[in-house]
C-alpha positions in Angstrom: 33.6 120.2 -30.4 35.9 120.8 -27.1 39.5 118.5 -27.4 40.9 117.3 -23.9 44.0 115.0 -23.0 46.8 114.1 -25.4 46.3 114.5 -28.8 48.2 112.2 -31.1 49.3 112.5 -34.3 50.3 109.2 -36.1 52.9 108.9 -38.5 51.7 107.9 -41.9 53.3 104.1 -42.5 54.7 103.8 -45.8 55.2 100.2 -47.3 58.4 98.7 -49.5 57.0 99.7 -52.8 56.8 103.4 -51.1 52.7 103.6 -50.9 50.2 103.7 -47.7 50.7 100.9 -45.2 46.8 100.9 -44.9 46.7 97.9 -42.2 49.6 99.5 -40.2 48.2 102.7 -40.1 45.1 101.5 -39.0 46.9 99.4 -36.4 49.1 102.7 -35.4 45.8 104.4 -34.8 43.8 101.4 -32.7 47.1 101.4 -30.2 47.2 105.1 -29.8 42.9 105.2 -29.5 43.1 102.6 -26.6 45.8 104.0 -24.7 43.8 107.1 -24.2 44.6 110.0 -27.4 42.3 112.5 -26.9 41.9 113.1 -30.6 43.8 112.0 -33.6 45.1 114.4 -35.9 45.7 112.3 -39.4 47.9 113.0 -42.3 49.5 116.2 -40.6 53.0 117.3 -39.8 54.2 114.2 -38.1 52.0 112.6 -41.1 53.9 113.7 -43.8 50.9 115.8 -44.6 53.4 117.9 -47.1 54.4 114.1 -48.6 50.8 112.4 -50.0 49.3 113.0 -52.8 45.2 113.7 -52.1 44.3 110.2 -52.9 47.0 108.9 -50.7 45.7 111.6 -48.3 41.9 110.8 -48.5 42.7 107.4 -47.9 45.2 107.7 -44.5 42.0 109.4 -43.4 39.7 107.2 -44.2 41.7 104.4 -42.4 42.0 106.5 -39.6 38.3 107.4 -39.4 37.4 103.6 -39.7 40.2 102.7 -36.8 39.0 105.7 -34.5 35.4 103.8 -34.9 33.8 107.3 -33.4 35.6 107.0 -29.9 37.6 110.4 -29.9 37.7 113.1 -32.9 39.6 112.8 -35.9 41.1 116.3 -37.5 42.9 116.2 -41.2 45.6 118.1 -42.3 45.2 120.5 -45.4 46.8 123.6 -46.6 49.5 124.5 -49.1 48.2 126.4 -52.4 44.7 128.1 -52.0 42.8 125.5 -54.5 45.1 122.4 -53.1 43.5 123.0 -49.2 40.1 123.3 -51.1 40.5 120.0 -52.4 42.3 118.2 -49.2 39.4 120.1 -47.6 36.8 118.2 -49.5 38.6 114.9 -49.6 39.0 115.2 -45.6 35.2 115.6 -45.2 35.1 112.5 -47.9 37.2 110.5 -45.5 34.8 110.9 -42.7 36.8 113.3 -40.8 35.5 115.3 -37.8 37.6 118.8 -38.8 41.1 119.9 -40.2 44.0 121.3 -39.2 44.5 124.1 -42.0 48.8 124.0 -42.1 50.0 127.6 -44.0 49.9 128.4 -47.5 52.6 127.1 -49.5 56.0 128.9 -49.9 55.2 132.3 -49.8 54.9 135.1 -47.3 51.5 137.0 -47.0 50.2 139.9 -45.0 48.1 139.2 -42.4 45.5 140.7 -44.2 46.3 138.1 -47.0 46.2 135.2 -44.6 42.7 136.2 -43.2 41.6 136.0 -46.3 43.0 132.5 -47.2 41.9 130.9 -43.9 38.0 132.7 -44.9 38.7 131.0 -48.3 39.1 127.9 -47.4 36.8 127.6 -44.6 34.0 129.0 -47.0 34.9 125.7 -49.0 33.8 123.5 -46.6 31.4 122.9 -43.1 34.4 121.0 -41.3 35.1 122.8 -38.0 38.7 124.3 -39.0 41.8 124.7 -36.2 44.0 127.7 -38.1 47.9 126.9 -37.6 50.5 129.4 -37.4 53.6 128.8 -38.2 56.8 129.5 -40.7 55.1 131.7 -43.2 51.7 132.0 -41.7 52.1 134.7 -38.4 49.1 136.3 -37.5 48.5 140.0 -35.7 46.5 139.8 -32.7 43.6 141.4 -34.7 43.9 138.7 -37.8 43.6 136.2 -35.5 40.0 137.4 -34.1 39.3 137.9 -37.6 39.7 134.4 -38.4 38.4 133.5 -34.7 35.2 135.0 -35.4 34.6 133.0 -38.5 31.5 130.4 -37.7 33.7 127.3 -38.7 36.9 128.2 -37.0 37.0 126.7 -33.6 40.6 126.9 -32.7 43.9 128.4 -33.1 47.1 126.1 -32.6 50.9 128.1 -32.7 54.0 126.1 -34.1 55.4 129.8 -33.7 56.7 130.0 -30.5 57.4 133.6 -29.7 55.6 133.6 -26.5 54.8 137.6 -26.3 52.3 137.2 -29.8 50.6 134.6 -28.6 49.8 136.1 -25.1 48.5 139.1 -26.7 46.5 136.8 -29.6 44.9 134.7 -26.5 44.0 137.9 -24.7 42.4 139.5 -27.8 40.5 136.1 -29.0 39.0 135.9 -25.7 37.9 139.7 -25.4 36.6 139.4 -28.7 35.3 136.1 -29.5 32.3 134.8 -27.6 32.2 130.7 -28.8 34.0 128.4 -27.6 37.3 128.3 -28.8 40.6 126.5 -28.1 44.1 127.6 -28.6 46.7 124.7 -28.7 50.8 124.1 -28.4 51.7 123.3 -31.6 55.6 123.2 -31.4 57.6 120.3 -32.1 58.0 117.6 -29.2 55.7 120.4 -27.5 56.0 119.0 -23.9 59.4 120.8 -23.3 57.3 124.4 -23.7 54.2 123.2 -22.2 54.8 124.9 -18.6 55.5 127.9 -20.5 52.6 127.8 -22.8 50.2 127.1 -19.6 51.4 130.0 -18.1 49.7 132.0 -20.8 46.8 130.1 -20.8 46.7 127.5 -23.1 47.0 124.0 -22.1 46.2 121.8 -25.1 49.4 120.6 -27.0 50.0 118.3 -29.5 52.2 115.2 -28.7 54.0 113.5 -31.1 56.0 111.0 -28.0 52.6 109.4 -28.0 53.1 107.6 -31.3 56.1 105.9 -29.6 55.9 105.9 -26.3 52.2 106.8 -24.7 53.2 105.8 -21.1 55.5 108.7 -21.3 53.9 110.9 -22.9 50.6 110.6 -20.5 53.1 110.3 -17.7 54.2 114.1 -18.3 50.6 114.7 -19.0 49.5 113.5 -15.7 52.5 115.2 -13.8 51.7 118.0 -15.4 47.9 118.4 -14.3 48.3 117.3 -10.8 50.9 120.0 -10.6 54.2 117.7 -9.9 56.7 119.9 -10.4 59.7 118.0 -9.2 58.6 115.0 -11.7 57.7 117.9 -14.6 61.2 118.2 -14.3 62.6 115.1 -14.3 60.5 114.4 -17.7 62.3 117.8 -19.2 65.7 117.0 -18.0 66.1 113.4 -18.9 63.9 112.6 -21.4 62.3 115.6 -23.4 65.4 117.7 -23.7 67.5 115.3 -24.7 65.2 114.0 -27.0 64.9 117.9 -28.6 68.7 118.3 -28.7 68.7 115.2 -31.1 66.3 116.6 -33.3 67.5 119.8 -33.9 70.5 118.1 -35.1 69.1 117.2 -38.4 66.6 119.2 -40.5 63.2 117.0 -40.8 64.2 115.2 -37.5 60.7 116.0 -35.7 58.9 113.4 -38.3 62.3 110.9 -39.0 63.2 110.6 -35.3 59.3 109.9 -34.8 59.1 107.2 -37.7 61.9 105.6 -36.3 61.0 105.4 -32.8 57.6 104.0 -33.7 59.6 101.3 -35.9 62.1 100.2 -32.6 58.8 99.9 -31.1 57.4 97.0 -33.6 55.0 98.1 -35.9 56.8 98.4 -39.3 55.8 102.0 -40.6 59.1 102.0 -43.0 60.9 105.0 -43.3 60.1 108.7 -44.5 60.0 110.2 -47.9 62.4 112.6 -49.8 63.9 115.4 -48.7 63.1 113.7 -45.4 66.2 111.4 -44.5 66.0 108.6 -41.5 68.1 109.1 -38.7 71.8 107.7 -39.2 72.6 104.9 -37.2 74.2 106.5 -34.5 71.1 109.2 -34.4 69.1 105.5 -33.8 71.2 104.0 -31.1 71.1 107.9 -29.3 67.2 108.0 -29.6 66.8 104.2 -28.6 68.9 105.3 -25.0 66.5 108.3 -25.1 63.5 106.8 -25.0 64.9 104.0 -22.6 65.5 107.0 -19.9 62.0 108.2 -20.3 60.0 104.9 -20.2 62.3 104.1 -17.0 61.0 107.5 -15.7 57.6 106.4 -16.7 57.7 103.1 -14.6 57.5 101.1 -18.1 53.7 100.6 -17.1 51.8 99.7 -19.9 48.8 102.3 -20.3 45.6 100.4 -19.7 43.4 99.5 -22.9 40.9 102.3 -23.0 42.3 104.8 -20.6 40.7 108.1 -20.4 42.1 111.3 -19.1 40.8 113.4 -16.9 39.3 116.8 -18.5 
């Protein structure tokens, strides 16, 4: 399947006794569905993938499935130790999902050779088309990545990496070598800010974690973006995304908290995240709530219409 538009990846709500907020999260994922995701990415990184349990997990993916009711994709997380993505694997295709998001094996290092063959591993576990994620531990060599390119289930690359130089030469080498279709995505926290970058190398699918909070900006870049608005571009970068980045880089685990947080100022009550995640401090919260105030003025405040779809 071929992803286009904003893809959103909700936050996983958490309740006062500290388990799934199943009717919030399904709510979360209705709002983001109608104001035009172009695929949900469940129990991920903004989803505290690295948080849940697998039946915690296996549910938040069911209840997104069931709120997505078959309009755009649905992708899970999975990863960590070999037989742990297995099983997330297996409880993802369970839950209805359409595919995962395989995040890096836990802790350790490996060789490219060694990450090849965890990718082929897990993929071999299951017929869920598979987007391979690099980031921390998990770098790939150009030649790795058409390894794992070529395998039948593997239909996409995304980078959390950010050194620019690899992933030019991984693009050009997938595409020489790979004849399927294949996407490569933007993975990078509050990825807008590198987006002109990353389109100048080809690859203009990123992953948007502003849409769980604030959609109208989010699509507002989005559209400025595509109709090639540079002037606007950078108004989004300089008052709202990179001051929105500076925050988070403040605080280790920021790119989830700030997210949670935002989502909560917002009015749906997705409590806060878990340990060794902390919420912002208050004065973090009163800096992000005259963040997001800037952007959504830069957006117009227009509400995005119920069932908008973006152009491909």
């Amino acid at each position: 399947m071929q992803l286009d538009g904003v893809l959103f990846f909700p936050v996983t709500p958490f309740d006062a006794e500290g388990g799934i907020a199943e009717r919030v999260l399904a709510e979360h994922v209705r709002r983001g569905v109608r104001a035009g995701a172009g695929g949900v990415f469940a129990a991920c990184g903004t989803g505290e993938f690295h948080a849940l349990e697998p039946g915690e997990f296996e549910r938040a993916v069911a209840v997104a499935v069931e709120a997505t009711a078959g309009r755009v994709p649905v992708f899970a997380g999975a990863g960590g130790p070999l037989p742990s993505a297995r099983r997330f694997a297996e409880a993802a295709r369970r839950a209805g999902a359409d595919g995962l998001l395989l995040l890096p094996p836990y802790l350790v290092a490996g060789p490219p050779g060694g990450l090849v063959r965890y990718v082929t591993e897990v993929a071999g576990a299951t017929d869920l088309p598979l987007i391979v994620y690099q980031r921390n531990n998990a770098v790939f060599t150009p030649d790795a990545a058409v390894e794992v390119a070529r395998l039948p289930s593997v239909c996409g690359f995304k980078d959390g990496l950010g050194d620019i130089d690899l992933m030019q030469r991984i693009v050009l080498a997938v595409r020489e070598s790979v004849d399927k279709p294949f996407q490569f995505f933007n993975g990078l926290p509050t990825a807008e800010l590198t987006v002109p970058a990353y389109r100048g190398i080809g690859i203009d699918l990123y992953s948007s974690a502003v849409f769980c909070f604030a959609p109208e900006v989010s699509l507002g870049f989005y559209h400025a973006v595509r109709a090639g608005d540079a002037e606007l571009v950078r108004r989004y970068l300089v008052e709202f995304y990179r001051p929105l980045v500076e925050l988070r880089d403040r605080v280790p685990g920021y790119a989830v908290a700030l997210v949670k947080a935002a989502v909560r100022a917002g009015g749906l009550d997705v409590g806060g995240v878990r340990p060794p995640l902390l919420d912002p401090t208050p004065e973090h919260l009163a800096e992000l709530a005259r963040i997001v105030a800037a952007g959504r003025a830069l957006a117009g405040a227009r509400p995005v219409a119920a069932g908008a779809e973006l152009a491909g």
